[in-house]
N, C-alpha and C positions, 0 to 999 in steps of 0.2 A: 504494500500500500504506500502511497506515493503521500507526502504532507504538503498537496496542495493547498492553497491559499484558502478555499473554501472550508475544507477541514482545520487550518489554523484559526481559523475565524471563530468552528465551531470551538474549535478547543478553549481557544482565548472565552469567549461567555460561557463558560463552564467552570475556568477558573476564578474568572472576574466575581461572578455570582456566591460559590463556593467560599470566596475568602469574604466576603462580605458578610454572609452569614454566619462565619465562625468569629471573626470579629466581634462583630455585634455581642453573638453570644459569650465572648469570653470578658467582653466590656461589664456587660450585664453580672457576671458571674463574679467579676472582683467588684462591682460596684454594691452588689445585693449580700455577697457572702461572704468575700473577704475583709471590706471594707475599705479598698484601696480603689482612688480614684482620677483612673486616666486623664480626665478633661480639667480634673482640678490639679491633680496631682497630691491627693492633699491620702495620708495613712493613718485609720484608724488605728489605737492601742490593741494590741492582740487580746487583753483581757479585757477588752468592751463586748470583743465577737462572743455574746454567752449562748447563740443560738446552732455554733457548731459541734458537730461531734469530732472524736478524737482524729479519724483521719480525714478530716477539714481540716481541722484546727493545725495538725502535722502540715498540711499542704498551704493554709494561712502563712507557719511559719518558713516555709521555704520559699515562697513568695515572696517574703522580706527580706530575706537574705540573699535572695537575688536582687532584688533589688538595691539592697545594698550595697551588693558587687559592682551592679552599673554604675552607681552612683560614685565610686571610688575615688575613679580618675577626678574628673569635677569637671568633665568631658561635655556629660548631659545630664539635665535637671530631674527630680522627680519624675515629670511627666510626660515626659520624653522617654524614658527606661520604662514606665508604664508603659506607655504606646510599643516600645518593643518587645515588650512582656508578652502584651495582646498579639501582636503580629507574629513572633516564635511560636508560638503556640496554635495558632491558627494553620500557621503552615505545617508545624509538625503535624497536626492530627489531618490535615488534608494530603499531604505526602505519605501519614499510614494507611490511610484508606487505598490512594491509589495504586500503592506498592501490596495491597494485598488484590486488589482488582488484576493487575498484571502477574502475580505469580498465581492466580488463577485462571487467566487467558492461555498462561504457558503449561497446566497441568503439573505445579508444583505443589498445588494448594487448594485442598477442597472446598467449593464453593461457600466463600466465607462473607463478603460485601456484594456479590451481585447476587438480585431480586429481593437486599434487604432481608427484613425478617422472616422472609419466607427462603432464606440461602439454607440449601442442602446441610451445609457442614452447621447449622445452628439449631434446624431442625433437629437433626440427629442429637445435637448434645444436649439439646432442650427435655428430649424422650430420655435420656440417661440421668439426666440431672432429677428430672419430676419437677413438683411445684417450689422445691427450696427457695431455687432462685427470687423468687416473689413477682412480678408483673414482668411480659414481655417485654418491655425495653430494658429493666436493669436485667432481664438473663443475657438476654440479645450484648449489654456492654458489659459482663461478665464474658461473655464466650469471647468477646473481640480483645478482654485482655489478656487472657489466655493462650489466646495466638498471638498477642504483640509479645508476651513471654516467653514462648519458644521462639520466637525470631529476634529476640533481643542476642540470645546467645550467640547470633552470625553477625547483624547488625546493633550492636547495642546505642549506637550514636541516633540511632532513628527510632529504634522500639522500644531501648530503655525509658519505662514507665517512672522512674526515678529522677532520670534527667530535668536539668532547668527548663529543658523546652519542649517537654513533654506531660508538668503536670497534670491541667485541668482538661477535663474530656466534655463535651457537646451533650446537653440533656434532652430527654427526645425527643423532642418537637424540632431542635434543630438539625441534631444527626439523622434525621427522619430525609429532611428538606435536604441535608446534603448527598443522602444516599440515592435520593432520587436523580439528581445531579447527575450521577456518577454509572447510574445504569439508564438514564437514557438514550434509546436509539441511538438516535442523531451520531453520537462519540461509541458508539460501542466497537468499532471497527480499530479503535489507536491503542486499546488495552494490549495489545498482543503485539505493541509494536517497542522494538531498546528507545526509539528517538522519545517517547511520549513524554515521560520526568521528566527531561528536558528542558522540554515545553512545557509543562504544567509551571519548571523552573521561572522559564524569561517571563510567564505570562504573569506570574505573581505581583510582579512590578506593572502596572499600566502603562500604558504611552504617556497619558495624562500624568502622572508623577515625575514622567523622566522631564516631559515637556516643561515641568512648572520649577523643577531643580535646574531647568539650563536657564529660564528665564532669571532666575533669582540670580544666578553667579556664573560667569563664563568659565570658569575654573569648581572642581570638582572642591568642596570646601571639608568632607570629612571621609571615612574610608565608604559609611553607608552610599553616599553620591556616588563614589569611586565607581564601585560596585553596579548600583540600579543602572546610573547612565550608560556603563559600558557592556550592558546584557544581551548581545544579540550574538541569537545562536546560528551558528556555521553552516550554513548548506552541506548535505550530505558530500554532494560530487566535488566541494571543493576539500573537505575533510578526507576524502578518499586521495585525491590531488597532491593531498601536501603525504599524507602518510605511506601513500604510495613508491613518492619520489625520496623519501625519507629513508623509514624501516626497508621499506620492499627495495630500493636501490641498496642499499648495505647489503642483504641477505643474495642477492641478484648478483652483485660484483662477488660477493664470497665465495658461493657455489659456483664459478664461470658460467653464472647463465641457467645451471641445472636445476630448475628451481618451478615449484607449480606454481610460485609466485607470477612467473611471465605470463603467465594466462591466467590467472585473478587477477591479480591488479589490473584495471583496463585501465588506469590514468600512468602507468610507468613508462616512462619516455623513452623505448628502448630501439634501436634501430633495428631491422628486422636479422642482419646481419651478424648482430653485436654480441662477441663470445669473450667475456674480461679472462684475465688470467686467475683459475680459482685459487682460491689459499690452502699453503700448505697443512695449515689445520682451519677446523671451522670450528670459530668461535662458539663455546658452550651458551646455549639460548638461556641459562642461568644466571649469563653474566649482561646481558643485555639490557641497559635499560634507557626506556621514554622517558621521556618529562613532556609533561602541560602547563606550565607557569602562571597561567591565569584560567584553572580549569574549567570551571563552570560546571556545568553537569557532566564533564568527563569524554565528550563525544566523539575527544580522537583516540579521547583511549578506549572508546567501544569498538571504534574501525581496527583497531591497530589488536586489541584481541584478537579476531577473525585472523589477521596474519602469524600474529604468533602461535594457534594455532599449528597450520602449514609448518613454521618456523621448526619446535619443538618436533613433529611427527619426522622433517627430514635428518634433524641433528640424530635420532635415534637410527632411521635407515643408514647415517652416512657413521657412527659410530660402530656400527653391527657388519657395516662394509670392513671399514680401516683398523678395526679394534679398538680397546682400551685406548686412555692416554691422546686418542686422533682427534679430541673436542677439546680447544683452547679455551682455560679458566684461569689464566696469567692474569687480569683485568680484575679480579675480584680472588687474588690468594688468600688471605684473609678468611676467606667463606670456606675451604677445607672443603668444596668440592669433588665428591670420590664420580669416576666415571657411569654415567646412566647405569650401564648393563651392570656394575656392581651396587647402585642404591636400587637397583629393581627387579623383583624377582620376574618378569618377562616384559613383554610390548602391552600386555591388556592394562596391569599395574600401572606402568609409565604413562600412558593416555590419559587412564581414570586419572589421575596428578596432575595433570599439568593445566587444567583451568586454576588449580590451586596455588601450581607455581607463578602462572603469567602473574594473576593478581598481588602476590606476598614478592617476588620479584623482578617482573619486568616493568609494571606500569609506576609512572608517581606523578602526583600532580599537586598543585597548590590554589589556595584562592582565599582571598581576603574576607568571604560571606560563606559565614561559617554552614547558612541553610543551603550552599553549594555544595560542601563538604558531605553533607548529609547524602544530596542528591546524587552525588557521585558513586559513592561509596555504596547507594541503593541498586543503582545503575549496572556497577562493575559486577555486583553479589546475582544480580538477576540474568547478569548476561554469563556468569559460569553455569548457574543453576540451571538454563538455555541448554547449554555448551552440553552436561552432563546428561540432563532428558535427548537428547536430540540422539545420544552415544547409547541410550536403553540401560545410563546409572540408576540405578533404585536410590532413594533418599538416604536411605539408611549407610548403601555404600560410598557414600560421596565424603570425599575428605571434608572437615572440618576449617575454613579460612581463617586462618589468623589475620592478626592488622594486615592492611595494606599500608601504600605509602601517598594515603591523599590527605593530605595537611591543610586544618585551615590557621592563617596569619592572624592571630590575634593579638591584643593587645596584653602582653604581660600584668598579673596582677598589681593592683593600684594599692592591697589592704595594709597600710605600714606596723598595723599592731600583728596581723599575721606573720609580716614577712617577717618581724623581729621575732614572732615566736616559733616558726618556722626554723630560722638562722638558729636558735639557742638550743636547736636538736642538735647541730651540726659542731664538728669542728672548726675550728678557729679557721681553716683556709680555705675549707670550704663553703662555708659560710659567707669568706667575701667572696670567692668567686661565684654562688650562687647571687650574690646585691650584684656583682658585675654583670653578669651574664641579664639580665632582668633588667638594667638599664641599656646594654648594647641595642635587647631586642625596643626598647619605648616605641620606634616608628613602624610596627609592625600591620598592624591595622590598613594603614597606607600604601605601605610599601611592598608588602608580602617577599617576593624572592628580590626584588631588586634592594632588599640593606645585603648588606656584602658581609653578613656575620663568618663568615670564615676567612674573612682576610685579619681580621679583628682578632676572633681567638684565639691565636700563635702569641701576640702580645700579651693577653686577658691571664694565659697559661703563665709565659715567662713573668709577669707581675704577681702572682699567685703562688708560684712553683718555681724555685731555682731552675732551672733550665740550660742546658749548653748548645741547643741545637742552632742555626745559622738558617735554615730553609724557611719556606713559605710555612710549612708546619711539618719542622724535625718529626725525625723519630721519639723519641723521648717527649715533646708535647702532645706529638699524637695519644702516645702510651697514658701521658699523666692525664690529658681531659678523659680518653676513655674509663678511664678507673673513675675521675671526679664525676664524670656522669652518670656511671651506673650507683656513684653511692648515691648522687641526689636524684636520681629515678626511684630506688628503693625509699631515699628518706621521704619522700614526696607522696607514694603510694599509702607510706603506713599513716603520714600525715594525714591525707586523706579519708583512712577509714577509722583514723582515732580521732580526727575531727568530724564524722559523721550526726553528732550531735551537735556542733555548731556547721549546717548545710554553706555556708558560705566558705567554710575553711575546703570544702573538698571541691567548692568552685575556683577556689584559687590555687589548688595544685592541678587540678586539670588546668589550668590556664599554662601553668606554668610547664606540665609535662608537653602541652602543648607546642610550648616555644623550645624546647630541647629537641621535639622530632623535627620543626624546621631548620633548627642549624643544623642534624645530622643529615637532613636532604641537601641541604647548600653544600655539603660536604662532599658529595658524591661527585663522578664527572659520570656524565651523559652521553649515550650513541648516536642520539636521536632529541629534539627539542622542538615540540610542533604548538602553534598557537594562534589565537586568535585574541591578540593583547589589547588591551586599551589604548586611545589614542586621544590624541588634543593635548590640550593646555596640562601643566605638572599643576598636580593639588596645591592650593596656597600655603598648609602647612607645611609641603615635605619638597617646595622648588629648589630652596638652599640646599640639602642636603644632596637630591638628586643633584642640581649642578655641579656641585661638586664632586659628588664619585662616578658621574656621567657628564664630562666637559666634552666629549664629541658630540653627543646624541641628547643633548640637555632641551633641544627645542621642542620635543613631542618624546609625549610617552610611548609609543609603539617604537621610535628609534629608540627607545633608552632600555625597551623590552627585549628589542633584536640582540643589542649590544651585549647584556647578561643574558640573552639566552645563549650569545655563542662562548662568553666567561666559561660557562658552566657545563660545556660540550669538551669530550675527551677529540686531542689531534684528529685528523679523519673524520670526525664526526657531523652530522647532517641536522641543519636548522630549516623547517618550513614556517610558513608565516603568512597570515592573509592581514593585509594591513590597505590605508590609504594608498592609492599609490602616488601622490606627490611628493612623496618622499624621493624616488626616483628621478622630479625633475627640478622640484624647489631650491635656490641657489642657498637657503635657508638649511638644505640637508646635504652640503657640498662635503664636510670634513663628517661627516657621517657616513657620505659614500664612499669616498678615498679611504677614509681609515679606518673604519669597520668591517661594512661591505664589500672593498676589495683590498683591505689591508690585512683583515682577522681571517677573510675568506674568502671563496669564490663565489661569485652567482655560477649556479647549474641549470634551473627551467626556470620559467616565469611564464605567468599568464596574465595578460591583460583583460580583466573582468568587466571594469565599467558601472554604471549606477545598480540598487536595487537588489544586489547580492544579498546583503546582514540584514533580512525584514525591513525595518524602519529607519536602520541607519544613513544617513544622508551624507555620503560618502564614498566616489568611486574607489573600488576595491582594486588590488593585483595579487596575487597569491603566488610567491617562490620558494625558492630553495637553495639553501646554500652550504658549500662546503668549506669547514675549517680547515684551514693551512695545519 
């Protein structure tokens, strides 16, 4: 099924309406029961609410404590963290609905939200239950939390009932009205489709917000803006385009050509003649990895699945050719990599794995909207679970996915009485380098992969830790942060669940674990680096800074996107990119072209697009590709 314009229309009033009414009713919800009020901003005392019972009252109190997480920084007021209170929540429970609507179009998941109270898999549990449960709508949202609880264990960032942005749920009259939403005709053709999240993603934001944020400021003024105005999702064929010329050219030059790549990929530019010289080994598909920089719903890394795929099924034919030892893991020694045929007791084994592998090692992406992170992470989990029904894996045998590597940029915890009680677990040096590390990350929100936190912590290390090393990052600092981070990973965790009675304390070690998985991604180098970046004017808070650690490409952010996306690329490595294309002729992108573009690398294809490509964006596009010197 093709997302034509007709269908995004439908899709788009489906969301539009959908958030409107979870809104509303979650307005209603903290105004009627918790006491906390969006429009005023103004928070009841938790012992006035005497009309709750204990898990209200529980969910009252975690409500504050989120709240007083947002409030920290002194970033945004009461009613503003209110308003995002509402809107997290909104979207969580419309993102759980329609992530179980699609793992039931893919027969992962017994009829659980479509035809509503009358769904197969409610009925049945209704018959088993008997009348305990007490009137049809609270069984109906007892069974649906039940299944967010075994799907918490793959996705806990989306179905964790726990989470900040998942407390409060929809009473019936509204989740009545959104389920109807969600099984009408009209849409019922996009359930079965990877691109649909996606879009449920961009469509969250209206045109009408993005329009009223550009009128207000020419320049993006917080990371929220950052984010909303630069939300257009990528046409399929140009996402194929870049990833094609990307991933499927590395794997293509590898094999000389031997590859089913060359007839999948239909956008790979190959001459019909064209036999490269292959390598004497082929790189272990282990060690391979994408990056998305500004990922959004994940959508090159949906395409770029589909290849690695192919990818992993040829390194095991060409492993089983050459023998042992004939798959190069030099790239990643580190990972003690033993060869396939001895981690796998045959080919059935190795297959079933490797939706598991692509996800936990080849994809990574980043993004500044953390409900991206969400989306992404739902995206990637449904397209293995795809991957495995499609192979005739039963549930039961399907490997278990640990973390992937899709990071959202947020803002380091703001709580100063925390972090001081936090620091007083720790030892003396780690303790500062955990206050250092927490100040490097401040611009994160903004900035996501473009702060250069690994050029930083070589220094951060030798300030902290005597040190001898002379490099970018010695041997010995590497050694010393990895020890200093696995204690403040451990100190963090336990932190966490021994501050589980003050809920706010275990918001700010997630915050904080959060900001240690993006520096260990800025750490990595990359095969491949495909995106669809933001562009215009640099944010008013984060111009200085940008200028400064981007004096080439300091005029527009997609140049400054290009630039560290190619930082962050290993030698040989392949950068696509759908951007403006006046960057190409602007005298304004001249020492951008020269010293980036053909100083960091080569141009290899280009396409000249022209208007109407990104939906609404109003911006003739070009989409290339380039290779690092």
């Amino acid at each position: 099924m093709a997302f034509d314009q007709a269908t995004r229309n439908r899709l788009q009033r489906f969301v539009n309406e959908a958030r409107r009414v979870l809104e509303e009713e979650f307005t209603r919800q903290l105004q009627n029961d918790y006491g906390m009020d969006p429009h005023a901003g103004s928070v009841a005392e938790l012992t006035s609410l005497r009309h709750l019972d204990d898990a209200q009252r529980e969910t009252a109190r975690i409500l504050r404590d989120t709240l007083a997480h947002y409030t920290a920084s002194g970033e945004m007021n009461a009613s503003q963290a209110l308003e995002r209170i509402v809107r997290e929540q909104a979207f969580t429970v419309l993102n759980r609905l329609a992530a179980l609507r699609m793992a039931e179009a893919r027969g992962l998941l017994i009829e659980s939200v479509g035809n509503g109270f009358q769904a197969k898999g409610f009925q049945l549990y209704a018959r088993l239950a008997g009348i305990g449960l007490g009137e049809t709508g609270d069984a109906y949202r007892v069974y649906l939390f039940s299944v967010f609880d075994e799907l918490a264990q793959d996705l806990p960032g989306l179905f964790d009932r726990y989470s900040p942005q998942g407390r409060l749920f929809p009473r019936e009259a509204a989740l009545l009205h959104v389920l109807n939403l969600i099984n009408d005709a009209d849409i019922a053709p996009v359930w079965s489709e990877d691109e649909t999240i996606g879009w449920i993603y961009q469509y969250f934001n209206s045109k009408e917000e993005r329009r009223a944020m550009r009128e207000a400021s020419q320049a993006p003024r917080n990371s929220r803006e950052l984010a909303v105005r630069n939300q257009f999702f990528t046409p399929r064929y140009v996402v194929e385009f870049l990833v094609d010329n990307t991933l499927g050219r590395l794997w293509f030059n590898a094999t000389g050509g031997q590859t089913a790549l060359r007839e999948r990929c239909q956008y790979l530019l190959v001459r019909p003649d064209e036999q490269p010289q292959a390598a004497a080994k082929l790189r272990d598909p282990r060690t391979l990895k994408l990056l998305d920089p500004a990922c959004g719903s994940m959508h090159f890394g949906l395409y770029a699945f589909d290849l690695f795929l192919d990818i992993y099924r040829e390194a095991w034919a060409w492993e089983q050719q050459h023998g042992p030892g004939s798959l190069d893991v030099s790239p990643q020694p580190q990972a003690a990599l033993k060869p396939l045929c001895q981690t796998y007791q045959d080919e059935a084994a190795f297959l079933r794995d490797v939706p598991r592998l692509i996800i936990e090692h080849n994809l990574y992406g980043v993004d500044i909207d953390p409900r991206a992170v969400q989306i992404a992470s739902l995206a990637l989990w449904l397209r293995a679970q795809r991957a495995w029904h499609d192979a005739g894996v039963k549930a039961k045998d399907r490997p278990l996915i640990r973390r992937g590597h899709v990071v959202a940029a947020i803002a380091p915890p703001a709580e100063r009485e925390l972090r001081a009680q936090f620091a007083a677990s720790l030892d003396q040096r780690d303790a500062e380098l955990f206050e250092k590390t927490l100040q490097l990350l401040k611009g994160l929100p903004e900035l996501g992969v473009l702060l250069q936190v690994e050029r930083e912590l070589p220094h951060l290390i030798r300030q902290v830790y005597v040190g001898t090393g002379t490099g970018l990052f010695a041997e010995e600092e590497q050694e010393n942060w990895q020890r200093a981070e696995a204690r403040l990973r451990t100190a963090l965790t336990e932190f966490a669940r021994a501050a589980k009675s003050t809920y706010q304390g275990r918001l700010f070690a997630q915050d904080a674990l959060q900001g240690l998985r993006l520096i260990d991604l800025c750490r990595e180098a990359f095969d491949v680096v495909v995106m669809n970046p933001p562009f215009g004017a640099l944010a008013s808070n984060t111009k200085e800074a940008l200028a400064k650690a981007y004096p080439r490409s300091k005029n527009d952010l997609l140049a400054v996107f290009v630039e560290r996306g190619l930082e962050l690329l290993r030698t040989g490595g392949r950068l696509g990119a759908i951007t403006s294309r006046t960057c190409f002729f602007l005298s304004s992108f001249q020492r951008w072209r020269e010293q980036v573009v053909l100083g960091v690398a080569r141009p290899e294809v280009m396409a000249d697009l022209g208007h109407g490509v990104m939906d609404d964006a109003m911006v003739e596009a070009a989409a290339y590709c380039l290779v690092k010197h």
